[in-house]
Each structure stands twice: as C-alpha cells, then as structure tokens.
C-alpha positions in Angstrom: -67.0 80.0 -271.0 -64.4 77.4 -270.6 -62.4 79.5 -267.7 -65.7 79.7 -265.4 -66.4 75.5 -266.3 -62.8 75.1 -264.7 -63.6 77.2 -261.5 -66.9 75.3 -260.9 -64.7 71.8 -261.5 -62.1 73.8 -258.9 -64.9 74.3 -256.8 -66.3 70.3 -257.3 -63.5 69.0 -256.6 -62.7 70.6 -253.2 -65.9 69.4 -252.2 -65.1 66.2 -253.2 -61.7 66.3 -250.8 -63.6 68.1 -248.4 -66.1 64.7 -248.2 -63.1 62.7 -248.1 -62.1 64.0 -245.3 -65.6 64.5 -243.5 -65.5 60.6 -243.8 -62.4 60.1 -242.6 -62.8 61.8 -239.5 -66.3 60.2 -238.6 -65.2 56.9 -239.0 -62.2 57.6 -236.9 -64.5 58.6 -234.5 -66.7 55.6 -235.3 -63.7 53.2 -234.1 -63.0 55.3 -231.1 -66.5 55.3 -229.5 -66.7 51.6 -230.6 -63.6 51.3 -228.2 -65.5 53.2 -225.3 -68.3 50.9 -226.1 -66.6 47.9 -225.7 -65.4 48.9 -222.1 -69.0 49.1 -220.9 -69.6 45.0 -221.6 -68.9 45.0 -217.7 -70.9 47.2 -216.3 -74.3 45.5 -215.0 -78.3 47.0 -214.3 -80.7 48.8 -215.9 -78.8 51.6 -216.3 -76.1 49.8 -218.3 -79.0 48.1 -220.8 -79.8 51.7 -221.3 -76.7 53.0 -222.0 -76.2 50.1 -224.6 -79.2 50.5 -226.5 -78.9 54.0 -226.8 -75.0 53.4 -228.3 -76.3 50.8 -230.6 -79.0 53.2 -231.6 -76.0 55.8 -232.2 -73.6 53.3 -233.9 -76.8 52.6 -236.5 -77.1 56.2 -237.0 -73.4 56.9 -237.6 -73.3 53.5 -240.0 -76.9 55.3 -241.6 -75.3 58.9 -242.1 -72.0 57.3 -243.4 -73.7 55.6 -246.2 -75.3 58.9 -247.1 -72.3 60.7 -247.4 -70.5 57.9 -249.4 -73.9 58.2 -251.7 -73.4 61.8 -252.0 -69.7 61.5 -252.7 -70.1 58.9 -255.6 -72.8 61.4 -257.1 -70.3 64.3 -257.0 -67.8 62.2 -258.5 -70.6 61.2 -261.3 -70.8 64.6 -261.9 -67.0 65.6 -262.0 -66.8 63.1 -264.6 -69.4 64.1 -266.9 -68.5 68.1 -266.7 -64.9 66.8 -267.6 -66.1 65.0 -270.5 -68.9 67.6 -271.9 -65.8 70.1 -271.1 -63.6 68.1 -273.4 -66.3 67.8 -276.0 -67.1 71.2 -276.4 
C-alpha cells in the first residue's frame, strides 16, 4: 500500500513542477507581448483603438487564467501535504 502512495506523490509532484513551469512560460510570454504592446502607443485611428482593446481584453484574460493556475497549483500543493502527512501517520 505504502509503494503505490509514493508513485501517486511521484506522480503529484511532477504535476506540481510541470505547473511551475506552465507559469513560467506564460508570464514570460506575458512580458513579451506587453513589450509588443507598448510599441503600438504610436500608432493612430480606429484601427489602432481596436487593436488596443482587443490586447487589453487579452492581457485581462492572460492575468484571469494565471490566477487560475496559481489557484490550482496551491490546491495540489494542499494536497501533497496532506498525503505526506496521512502517509506518515499510517
């Protein structure tokens, strides 16, 4: 019983590095395509107002999606801890 706990906190954990980096990479993306974003300030028209608001609806999004993950993450980690302390009980 012990050995298959272990492989499932294996498996926990992984996913747990595996959000890490799923983060990571979105908000290096994030800062990138708030670098584009920032070049656009000169552009002028209707076509420019269109382009922003439809960033700024991306950017909230991206800021939306990140705070899910991070929610997700901190669960997972809840979890971790608690099958790491049951496992120790038992």
């Amino acid at each position: 019983m012990n050995r298959e706990i272990l492989l499932e906190l294996d498996d926990l954990l992984l996913a747990e590095r595996e959000l890490t980096g799923l983060l990571a990479a979105i908000q290096a993306d994030e800062r990138e395509a708030r670098m584009l974003y920032a070049r656009l300030q000169d552009w002028k028209g209707q076509s420019a107002l269109l382009l922003r608001d439809e960033i700024e609806v991306f950017f909230t999004e991206i800021a939306r999606r990140i705070q899910d993950i991070e929610q997700q993450k901190r669960v997972l980690v809840q979890y971790v801890q608690e099958m790491k302390r049951v496992d120790g009980a038992s």
